[in-house]
DOMARVEX-259123 format. One record per residue (C-alpha): residue in three letters; x, y, z; residue number from 1. Coordinates in pm, 1 decimal. Each point is the difference from the previous one (the first is absolute). Layout:
// DOMARVEX-259123
<node type="Ala" x="X" y="Y" z="Z" seq="NUM"/>
...
***
This chain:
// DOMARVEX-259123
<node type="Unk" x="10119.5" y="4715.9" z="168.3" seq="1"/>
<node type="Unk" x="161.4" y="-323.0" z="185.4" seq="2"/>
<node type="Unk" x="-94.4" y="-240.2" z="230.5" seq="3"/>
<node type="Unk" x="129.4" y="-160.6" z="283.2" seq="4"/>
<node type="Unk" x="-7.4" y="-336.6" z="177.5" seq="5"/>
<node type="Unk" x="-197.0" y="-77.1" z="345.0" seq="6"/>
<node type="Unk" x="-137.6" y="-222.6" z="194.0" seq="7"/>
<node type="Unk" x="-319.1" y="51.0" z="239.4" seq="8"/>
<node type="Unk" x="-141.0" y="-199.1" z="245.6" seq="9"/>
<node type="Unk" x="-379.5" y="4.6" z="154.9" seq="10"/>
<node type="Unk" x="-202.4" y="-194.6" z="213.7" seq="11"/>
<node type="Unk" x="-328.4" y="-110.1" z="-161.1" seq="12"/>
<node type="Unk" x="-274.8" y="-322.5" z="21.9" seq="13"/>
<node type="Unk" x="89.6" y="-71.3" z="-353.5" seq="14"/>
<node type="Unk" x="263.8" y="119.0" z="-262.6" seq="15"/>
<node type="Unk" x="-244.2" y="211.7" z="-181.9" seq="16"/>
<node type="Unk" x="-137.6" y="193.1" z="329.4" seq="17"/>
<node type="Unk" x="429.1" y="52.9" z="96.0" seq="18"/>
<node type="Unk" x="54.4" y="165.7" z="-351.8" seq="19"/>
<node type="Unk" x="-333.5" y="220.1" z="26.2" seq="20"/>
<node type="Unk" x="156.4" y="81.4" z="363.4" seq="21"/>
<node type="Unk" x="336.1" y="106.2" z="-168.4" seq="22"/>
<node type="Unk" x="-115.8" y="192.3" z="-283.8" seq="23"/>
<node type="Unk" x="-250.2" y="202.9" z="232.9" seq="24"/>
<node type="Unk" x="297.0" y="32.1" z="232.7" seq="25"/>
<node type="Unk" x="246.7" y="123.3" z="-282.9" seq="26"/>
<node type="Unk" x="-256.7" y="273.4" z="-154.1" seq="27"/>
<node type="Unk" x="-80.1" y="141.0" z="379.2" seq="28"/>
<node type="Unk" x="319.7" y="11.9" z="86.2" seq="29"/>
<node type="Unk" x="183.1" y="128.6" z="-387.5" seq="30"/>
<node type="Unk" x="-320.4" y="162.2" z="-203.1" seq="31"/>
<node type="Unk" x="-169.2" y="-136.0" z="-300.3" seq="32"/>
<node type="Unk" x="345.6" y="108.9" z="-236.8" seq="33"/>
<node type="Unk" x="59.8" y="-282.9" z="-276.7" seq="34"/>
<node type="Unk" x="366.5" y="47.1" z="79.0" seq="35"/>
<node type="Unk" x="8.0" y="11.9" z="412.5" seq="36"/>
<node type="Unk" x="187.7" y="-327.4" z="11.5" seq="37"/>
<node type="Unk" x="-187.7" y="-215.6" z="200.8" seq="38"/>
<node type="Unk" x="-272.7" y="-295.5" z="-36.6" seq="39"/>
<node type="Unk" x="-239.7" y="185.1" z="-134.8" seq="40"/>
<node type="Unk" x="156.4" y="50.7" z="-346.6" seq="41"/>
<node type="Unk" x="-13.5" y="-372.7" z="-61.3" seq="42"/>
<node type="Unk" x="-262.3" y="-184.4" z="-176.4" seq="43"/>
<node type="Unk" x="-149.6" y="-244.8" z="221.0" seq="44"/>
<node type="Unk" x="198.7" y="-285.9" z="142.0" seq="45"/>
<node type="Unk" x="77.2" y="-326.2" z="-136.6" seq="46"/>
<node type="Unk" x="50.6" y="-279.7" z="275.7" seq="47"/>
<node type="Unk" x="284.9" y="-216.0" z="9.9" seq="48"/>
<node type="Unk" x="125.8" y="-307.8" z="228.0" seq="49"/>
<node type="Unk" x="168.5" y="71.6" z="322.6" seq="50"/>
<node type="Unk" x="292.6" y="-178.2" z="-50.3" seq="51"/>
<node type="Unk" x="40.8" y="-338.8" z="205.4" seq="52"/>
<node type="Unk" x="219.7" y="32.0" z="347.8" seq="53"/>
<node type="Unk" x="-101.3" y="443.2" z="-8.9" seq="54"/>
<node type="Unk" x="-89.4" y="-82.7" z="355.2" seq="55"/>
<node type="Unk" x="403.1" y="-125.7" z="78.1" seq="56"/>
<node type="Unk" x="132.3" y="227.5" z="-264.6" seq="57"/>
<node type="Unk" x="291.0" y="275.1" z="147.5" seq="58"/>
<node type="Unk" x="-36.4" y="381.8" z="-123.3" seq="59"/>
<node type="Unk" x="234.3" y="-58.6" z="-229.9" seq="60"/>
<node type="Unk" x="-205.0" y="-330.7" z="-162.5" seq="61"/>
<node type="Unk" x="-310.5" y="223.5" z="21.9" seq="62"/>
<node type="Unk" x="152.8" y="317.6" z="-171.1" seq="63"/>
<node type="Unk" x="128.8" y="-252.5" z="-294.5" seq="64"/>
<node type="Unk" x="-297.2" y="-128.2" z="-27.8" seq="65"/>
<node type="Unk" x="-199.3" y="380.3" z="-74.7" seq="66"/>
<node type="Unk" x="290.7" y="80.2" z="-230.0" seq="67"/>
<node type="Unk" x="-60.3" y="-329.6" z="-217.1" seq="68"/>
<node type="Unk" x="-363.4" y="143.8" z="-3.2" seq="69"/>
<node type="Unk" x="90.1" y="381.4" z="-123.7" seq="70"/>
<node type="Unk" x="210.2" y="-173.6" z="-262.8" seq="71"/>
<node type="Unk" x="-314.8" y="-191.9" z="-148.1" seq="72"/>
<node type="Unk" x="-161.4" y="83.0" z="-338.4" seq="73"/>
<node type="Unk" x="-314.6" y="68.9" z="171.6" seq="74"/>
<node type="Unk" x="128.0" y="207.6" z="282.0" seq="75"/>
<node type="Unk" x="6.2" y="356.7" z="-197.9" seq="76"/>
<node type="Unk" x="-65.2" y="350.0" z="65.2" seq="77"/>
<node type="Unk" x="-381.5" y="91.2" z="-65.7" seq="78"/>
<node type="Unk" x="-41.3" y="-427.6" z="-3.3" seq="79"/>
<node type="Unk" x="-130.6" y="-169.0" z="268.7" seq="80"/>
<node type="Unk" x="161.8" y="-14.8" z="382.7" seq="81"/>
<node type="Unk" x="99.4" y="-400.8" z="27.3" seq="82"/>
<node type="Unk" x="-177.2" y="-87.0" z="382.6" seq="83"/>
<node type="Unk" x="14.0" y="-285.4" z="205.8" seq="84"/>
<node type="Unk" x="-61.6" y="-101.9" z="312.3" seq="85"/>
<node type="Unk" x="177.8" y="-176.7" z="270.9" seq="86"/>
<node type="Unk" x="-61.1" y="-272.8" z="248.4" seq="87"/>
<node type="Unk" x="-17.7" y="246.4" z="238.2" seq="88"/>
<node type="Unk" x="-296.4" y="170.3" z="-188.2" seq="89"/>
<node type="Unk" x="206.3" y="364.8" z="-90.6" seq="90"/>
<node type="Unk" x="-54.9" y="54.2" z="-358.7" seq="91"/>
<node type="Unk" x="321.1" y="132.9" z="-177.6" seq="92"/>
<node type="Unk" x="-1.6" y="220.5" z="-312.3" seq="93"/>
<node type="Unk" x="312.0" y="48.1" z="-220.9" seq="94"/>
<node type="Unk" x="-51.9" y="295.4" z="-299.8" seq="95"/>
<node type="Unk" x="143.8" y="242.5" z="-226.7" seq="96"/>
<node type="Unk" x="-187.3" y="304.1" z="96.4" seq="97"/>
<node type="Unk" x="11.3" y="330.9" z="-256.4" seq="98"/>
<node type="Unk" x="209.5" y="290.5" z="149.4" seq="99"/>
***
């Protein structure tokens, strides 16, 4: 089986409670397969900085930044989704999800 990179965002009072939201999300919406792509096939999240200036940042400075994060050691399919959240309090996921 593969994988395939995404990104996911969800509102949420904290981090943790945004992830919960977007796993519970992905299985409603996909099933409870192992391989249906999504958030649910990760293992937990692992919180990183937001980077400094996200709030100025054009598309094209945001999408760089999520493809440095796929490209990280620790950003791996069946591995944790890398989260953060912004200054504007949305929490961003980036993954490798198994398809």
């Amino acid at each position: 089986m593969g994988a395939t990179n995404s990104a996911v965002s969800c509102d949420g009072d904290s981090i943790k409670e945004a992830y919960d939201k977007a796993v519970e999300s992905a299985v409603y919406n996909e099933g409870h397969d192992i391989y249906n792509g999504t958030i649910s096939t990760t293992e937990g999240f692992k919180e990183v900085e937001c980077p400094e200036g996200w709030v100025e940042f054009s598309k094209e400075e945001r999408y760089k930044f999520l493809d440095e994060l796929w490209e990280r050691d620790d950003c791996e399919k069946w591995g944790p989704a890398l989260g953060f959240s912004t200054p504007e309090g949305e929490h961003i996921f980036v993954f490798w999800a198994a398809m």
